[in-house]
N, C-alpha and C positions, 0 to 999 in steps of 0.2 A: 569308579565311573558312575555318571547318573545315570537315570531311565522314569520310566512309569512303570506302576503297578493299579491293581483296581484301586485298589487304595490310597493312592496317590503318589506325587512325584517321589525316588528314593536320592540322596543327596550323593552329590560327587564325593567320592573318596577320595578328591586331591593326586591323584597319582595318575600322570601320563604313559599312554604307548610309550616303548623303547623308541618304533619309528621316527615317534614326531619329536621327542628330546633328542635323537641324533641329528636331525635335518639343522636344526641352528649352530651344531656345534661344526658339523661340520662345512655350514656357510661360510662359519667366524675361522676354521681353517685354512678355506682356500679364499678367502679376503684376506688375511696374511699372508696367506704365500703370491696370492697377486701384489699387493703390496712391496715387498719384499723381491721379490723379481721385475717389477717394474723398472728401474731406472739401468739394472744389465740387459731388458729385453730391449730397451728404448737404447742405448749403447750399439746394441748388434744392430738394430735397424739402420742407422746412422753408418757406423760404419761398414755394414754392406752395401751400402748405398755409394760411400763413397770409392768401394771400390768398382763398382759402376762406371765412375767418370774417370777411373784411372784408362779407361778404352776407348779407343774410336769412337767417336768423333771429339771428346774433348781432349783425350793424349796427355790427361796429368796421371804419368805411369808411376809418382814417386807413390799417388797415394796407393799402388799395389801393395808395398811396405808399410804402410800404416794401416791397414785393413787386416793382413796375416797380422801382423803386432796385436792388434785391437784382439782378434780374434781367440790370439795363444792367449793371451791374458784373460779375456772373459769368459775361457771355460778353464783356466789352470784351480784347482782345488774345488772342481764341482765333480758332479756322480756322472755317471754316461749317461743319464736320464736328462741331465739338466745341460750338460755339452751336448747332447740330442737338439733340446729347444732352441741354444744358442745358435746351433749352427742353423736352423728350421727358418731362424726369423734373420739371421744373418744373409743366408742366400738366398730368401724370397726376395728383398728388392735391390740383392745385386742383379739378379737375372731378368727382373722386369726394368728394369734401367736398360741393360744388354740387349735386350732381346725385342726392342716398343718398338721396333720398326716392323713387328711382327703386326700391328694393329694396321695394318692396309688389310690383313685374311680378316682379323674379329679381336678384340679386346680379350674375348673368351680363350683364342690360342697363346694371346700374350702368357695371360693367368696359369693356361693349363702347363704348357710347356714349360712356365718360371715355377712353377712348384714341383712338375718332373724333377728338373734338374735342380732346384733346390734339396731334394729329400737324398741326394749322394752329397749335399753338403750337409744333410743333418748327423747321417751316419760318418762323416768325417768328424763333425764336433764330438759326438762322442768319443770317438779314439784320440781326439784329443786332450778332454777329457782324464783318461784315463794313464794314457803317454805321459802325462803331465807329473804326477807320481815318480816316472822312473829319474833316472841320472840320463844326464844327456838329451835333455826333454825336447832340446830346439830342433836337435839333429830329427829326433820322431816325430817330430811334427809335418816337419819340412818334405819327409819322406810321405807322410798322410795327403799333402797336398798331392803328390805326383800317383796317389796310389785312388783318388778321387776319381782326377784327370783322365788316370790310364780306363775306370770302370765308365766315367761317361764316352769315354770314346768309344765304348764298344757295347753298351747297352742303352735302352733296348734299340732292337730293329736296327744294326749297326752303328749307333751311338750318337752323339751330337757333343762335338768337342770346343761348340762354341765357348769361349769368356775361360779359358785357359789364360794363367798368370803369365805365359809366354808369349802371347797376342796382343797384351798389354803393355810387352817391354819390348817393341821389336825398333825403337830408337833409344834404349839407354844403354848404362856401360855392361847391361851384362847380356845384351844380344849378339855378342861376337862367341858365347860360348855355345850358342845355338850350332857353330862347325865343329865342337868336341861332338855334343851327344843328342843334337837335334833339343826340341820345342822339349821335352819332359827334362834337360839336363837348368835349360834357361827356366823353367816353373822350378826346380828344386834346387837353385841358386835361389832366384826373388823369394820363396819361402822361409829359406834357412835365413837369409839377411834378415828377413822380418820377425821369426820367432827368436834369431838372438836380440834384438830389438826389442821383444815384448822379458828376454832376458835381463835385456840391462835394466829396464823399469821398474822391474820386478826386485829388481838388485839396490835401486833406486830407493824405492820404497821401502827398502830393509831397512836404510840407513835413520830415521826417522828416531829421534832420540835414541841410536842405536849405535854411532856410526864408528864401528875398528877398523883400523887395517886392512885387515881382509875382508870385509862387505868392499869395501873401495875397491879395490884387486878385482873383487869379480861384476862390478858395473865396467871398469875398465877394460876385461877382459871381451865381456858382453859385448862391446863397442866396438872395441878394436875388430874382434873376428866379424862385425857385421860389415864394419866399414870393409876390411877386407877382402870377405867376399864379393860384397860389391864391386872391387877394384879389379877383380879377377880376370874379368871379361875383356877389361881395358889391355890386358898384356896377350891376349890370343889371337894370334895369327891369322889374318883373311884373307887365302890365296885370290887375288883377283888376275892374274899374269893371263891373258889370252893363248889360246894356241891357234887359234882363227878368227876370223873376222864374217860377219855375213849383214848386209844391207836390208832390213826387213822396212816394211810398212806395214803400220796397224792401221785398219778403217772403222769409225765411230760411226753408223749411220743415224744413232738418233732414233727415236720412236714418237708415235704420235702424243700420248700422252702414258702420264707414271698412272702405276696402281695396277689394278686385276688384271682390267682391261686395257692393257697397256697395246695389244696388236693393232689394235685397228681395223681399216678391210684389210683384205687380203693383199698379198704380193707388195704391202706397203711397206714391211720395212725393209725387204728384200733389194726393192727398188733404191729404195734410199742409199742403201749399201752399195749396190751397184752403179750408181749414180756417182757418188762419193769416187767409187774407186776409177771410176771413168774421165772425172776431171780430172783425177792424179794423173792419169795416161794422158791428157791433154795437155796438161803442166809440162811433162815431159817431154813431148814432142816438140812444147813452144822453148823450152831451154829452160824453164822456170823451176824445176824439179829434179833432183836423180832418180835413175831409173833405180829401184829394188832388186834384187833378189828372188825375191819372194813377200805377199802379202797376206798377211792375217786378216782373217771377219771372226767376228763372234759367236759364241753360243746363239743358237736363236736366230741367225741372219737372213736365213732362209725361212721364211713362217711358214714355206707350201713343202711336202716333201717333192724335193725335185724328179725323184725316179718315177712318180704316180702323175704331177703334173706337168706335162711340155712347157707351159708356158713360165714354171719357176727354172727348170734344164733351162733352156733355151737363154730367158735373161743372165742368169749365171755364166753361161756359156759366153755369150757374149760380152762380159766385162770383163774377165779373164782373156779370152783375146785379147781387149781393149788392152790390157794393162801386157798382157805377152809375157808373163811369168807367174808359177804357180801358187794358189789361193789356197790357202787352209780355207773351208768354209763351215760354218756350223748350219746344223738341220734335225728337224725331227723325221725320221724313216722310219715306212709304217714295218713290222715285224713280217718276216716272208712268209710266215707259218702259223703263226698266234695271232685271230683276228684278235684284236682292241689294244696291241700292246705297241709301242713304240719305239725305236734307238734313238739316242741320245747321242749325235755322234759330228766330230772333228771329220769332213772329209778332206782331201789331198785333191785337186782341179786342177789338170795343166792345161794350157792353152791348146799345146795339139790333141794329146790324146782323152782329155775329158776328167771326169770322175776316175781316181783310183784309190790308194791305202785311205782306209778309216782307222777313227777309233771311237769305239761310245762306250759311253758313262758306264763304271760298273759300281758306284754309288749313288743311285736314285735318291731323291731326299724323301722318304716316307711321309704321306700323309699331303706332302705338296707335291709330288713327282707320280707316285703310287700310291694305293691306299690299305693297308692291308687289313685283310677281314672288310674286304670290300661289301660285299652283297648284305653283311649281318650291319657293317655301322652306318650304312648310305641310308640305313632306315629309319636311326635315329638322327643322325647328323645330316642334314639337306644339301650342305654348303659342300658336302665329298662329292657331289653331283657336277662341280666344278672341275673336276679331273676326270674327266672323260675316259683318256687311258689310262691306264699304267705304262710307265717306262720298264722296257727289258732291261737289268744288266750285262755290260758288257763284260769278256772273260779273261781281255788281257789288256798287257799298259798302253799308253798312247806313244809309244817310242814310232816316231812319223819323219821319210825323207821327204823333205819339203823344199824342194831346188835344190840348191846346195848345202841344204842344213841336214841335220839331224836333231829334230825337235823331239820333246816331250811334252805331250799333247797331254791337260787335265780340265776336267771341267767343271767349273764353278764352284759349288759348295768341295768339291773335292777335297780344293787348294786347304783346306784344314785337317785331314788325315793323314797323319805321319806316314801309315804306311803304304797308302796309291803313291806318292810321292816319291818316297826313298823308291819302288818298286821301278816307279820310272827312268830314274836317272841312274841304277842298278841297271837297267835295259841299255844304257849307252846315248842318253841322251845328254846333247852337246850342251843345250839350253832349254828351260820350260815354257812351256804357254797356257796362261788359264783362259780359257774361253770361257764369257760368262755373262749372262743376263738379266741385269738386277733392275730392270727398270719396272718390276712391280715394286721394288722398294728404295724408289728414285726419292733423295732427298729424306731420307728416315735416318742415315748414320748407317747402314749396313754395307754401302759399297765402302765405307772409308773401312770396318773393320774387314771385311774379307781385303782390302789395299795390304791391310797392314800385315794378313796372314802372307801375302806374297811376297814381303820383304822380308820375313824371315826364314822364309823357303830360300830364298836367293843365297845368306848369309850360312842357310845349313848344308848347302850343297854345294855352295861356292858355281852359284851357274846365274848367269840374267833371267830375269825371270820377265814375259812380256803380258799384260793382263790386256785383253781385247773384250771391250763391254758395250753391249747394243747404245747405251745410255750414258754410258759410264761407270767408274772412272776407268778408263784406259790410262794404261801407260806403260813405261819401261825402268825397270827397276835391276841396277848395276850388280853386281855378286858380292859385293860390301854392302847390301842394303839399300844404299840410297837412291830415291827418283831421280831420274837424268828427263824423263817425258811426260808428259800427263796432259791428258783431256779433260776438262771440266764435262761434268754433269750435266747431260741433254743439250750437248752441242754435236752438231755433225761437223767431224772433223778426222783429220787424216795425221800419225803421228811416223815420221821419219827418222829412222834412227839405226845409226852402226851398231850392232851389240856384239860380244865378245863370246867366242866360242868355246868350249874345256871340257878337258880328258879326265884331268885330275879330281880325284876324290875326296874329298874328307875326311875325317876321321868319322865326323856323326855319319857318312854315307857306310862307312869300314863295320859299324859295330851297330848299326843300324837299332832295333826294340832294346838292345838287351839290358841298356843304362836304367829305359822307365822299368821295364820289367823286377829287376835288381832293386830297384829304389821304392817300386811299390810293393814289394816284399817282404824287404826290409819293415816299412810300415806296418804291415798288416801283423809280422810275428812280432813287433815290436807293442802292439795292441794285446795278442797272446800275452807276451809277456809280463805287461802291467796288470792283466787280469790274474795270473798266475801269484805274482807276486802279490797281488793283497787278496788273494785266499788264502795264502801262506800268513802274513800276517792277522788275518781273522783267528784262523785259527790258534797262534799263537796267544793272542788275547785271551780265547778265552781258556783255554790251560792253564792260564795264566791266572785268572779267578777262580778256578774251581777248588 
């Protein structure tokens, strides 16, 4: 090292700190390992992305299959460390793809909540990863997808099961197996078809100045069982046989404008609804229309609670006469006991006697419904000042006699948890109804995917399922899946329709959790095991040299 002395300067002795000789070495390390990782991080980007657009609103569900494919293969022969990052940069821009109708609340909850629920797709790349090693890699893979699925549906703060590989196939051939084992059996079909995909490739690339026999044999095989499974779906059964019949009418009343502030003043969309439902009664009087049943209004149709205010009772009251059979109506009611809290709730309105059976929400959606650790994050976060109350949950299903029906009442975000669902049509309900109000995120892509979660409720339960939305989209979706009705987006309109009544069960209704349960277990020891398995070869190794 140099210096001064009185005597003057004393000369470098040429020898560096350890510090400052480590810092360049290990610059020129991690610019080769960027290097070097670049063009698979750039790969998982891509194709997380694309499987983005295998959802609502665009509905290319094949690229579901080619995203799990991409997937297996760009972590097959990496460390858990490095199927860690794959999957980190893989699920960040599927879920901000998924999830950008989020950006009417802030850009910031897009980000936050797509990197939440990317980090249960980082911890899946690692077990894939590592799965990858064992015999039968497709099958463990296929099971890591459903073992993902099953930990976002239930963490945190009761989960968010949004961009399930099941929501993305609820029009191809393997959404009929959704009546074997419900939404986790149709994710670990499209899985397995895909990782034997990233199989055959793999099998593919063996061949490569290589090519026996038996390489061929197992691209073939790879093929054949994906194609298979795929076809699976096409040979299962989808009771649709009625056992009744009931004449329903959904009412669109339409809101003033999309986004936050989608209410307006007051009693404005209530009116609208009641208005709405008031011509139908008009229609029918002049001969123009059949009388209903019974009619549905929406989440949200009521903007006043009618028991605090006369003047939202009263109008309510009044179009229900009009029409002279009973209204499902949705409303917010304030908590009877808990000031600042509110229900979320499906009422039951007859003409004669008024207000009776409810049902409210017992899935609040956290953070847009309620807020939790209210008082601590309202301090940092200004924009929770937005959610005035909390919703109470509700404690039991929505199984609701609505004229001559026997509905199963669910609301909104619900229609995505396996188990409000199965719970309900478990209660004896003949057909579902989601009540639901998307007109803050009118025109973003979110009403088409919650559309598409009700189609495959329909197909797993073998029931109609009726979707009632302030804004949109309403419609009536058959017990095979497919739309028979629909409302476009922020029209006020009224939709008519026979829908079909049923006793009969399922099989996914019979055996309800226990397939994901099963499948993500499978998974998870299946991760044990490959870790087991090459500590045992570790240690072999080095016995092996000593």
């Amino acid at each position: 090292m140099s210096g001064t002395t009185p005597d003057g300067p004393v000369p470098s002795s040429g020898v560096s700190s350890p510090e400052a000789s480590a810092r360049p070495g290990r610059a020129r390390r991690l610019g080769a390992l960027v290097r070097r990782e670049a063009p698979r991080t750039g790969l998982a980007v891509v194709f997380g992305g694309a499987l983005g657009l295998a959802f609502p609103p665009y509905d290319l569900w094949p690229l579901s299959l080619v995203a799990v494919a991409a997937l297996a293969l760009l972590t097959r022969g990496r460390t858990a460390r490095q199927g860690a990052w794959t999957g980190l940069v893989f699920g960040l821009p599927f879920f901000l793809i998924l999830l950008k109708w989020l950006h009417v609340v802030g850009w910031d909850a897009v980000i936050g909540l797509s990197l939440a629920e990317a980090l249960f797709v980082t911890l899946m790349g690692a077990g894939l990863a590592v799965t990858a090693r064992l015999p039968l890699w497709p099958l463990w893979g296929a099971c890591l997808w459903v073992a993902q699925e099953w930990a976002r549906d239930r963490l945190p703060f009761g989960g968010f099961p949004w961009g399930r590989l099941a929501f993305a196939n609820t029009g191809s051939p393997f959404t009929p197996l959704a009546a074997l084992g419900g939404a986790p059996l149709v994710t670990f079909a499209v899985a397995l078809a895909g990782t034997l995909l990233a199989a055959c490739a793999a099998a593919l690339w063996g061949l490569r100045g290589n090519a026996t026999a038996k390489r061929a044999v197992a691209v073939l095989e790879a093929f054949g069982l994906a194609a298979a499974v795929a076809a699976a779906g096409l040979l299962v059964p989808v009771p649709t046989k009625a056992d009744d019949t009931v004449d329903i009418a959904v009412v669109q009343g339409n809101v003033q404008q999309a986004g936050m502030d989608f209410l307006g003043r007051p009693m404005k969309i209530l009116d609208n609804h009641a208005r709405a439902t008031e011509k139908l009664a008009a229609d029918i009087r002049a001969g123009r229309a059949k009388k209903p049943d019974l009619v549905i209004w929406p989440e949200n149709s009521s903007d006043l609670d009618p028991f605090q205010y006369p003047q939202a009772y009263d109008r309510i009251d009044e179009a229900v006469k009009a029409i002279g059979v009973p209204v499902l109506v949705g409303a917010l009611v304030d908590h009877p006991s808990k000031k600042g809290y509110v229900f979320n709730e499906g009422i039951v309105w007859d003409p004669k006697k008024g207000p009776g059976a409810s049902y409210t929400k017992q899935h609040p959606v956290p953070f847009g419904e309620y807020v939790p650790f209210r008082e601590q994050l309202s301090k940092i976060i200004t924009r929770f000042q937005r959610v005035p109350r909390d919703f109470y949950p509700g404690d039991h299903t929505g199984l609701l006699k609505v004229g001559p029906a026997r509905l199963g009442d669910v609301i909104c975000f619900e229609v995505a948890y396996d188990e409000i669902v199965h719970d309900t049509v478990d209660a004896g309900a003949r057909a579902l109804v989601i009540q639901t109000n998307n007109a803050t995120y009118g025109r973003t892509g979110q009403p088409e995917q919650q559309l598409a979660m009700s189609k495959l409720r329909a197909v797993e339960h073998g029931r109609a399922v009726v979707t009632a939305a302030t804004s949109g989209i309403s419609a009536v979706v058959a017990p095979n899946g497919t739309i028979t009705h629909r409302i476009p987006e922020f029209t006020r309109g009224v939709v008519s329709a026979r829908i079909p009544l049923r006793d009969e069960t399922t099989l996914a209704d019979r055996v309800g959790a226990t397939p994901e349960w099963a499948l993500a277990i499978v998974g998870l020891l299946s991760c044990a095991a490959a870790v087991i398995v090459g500590r045992r070869g570790r240690t072999k190794d080095e016995k092996g040299q000593q």
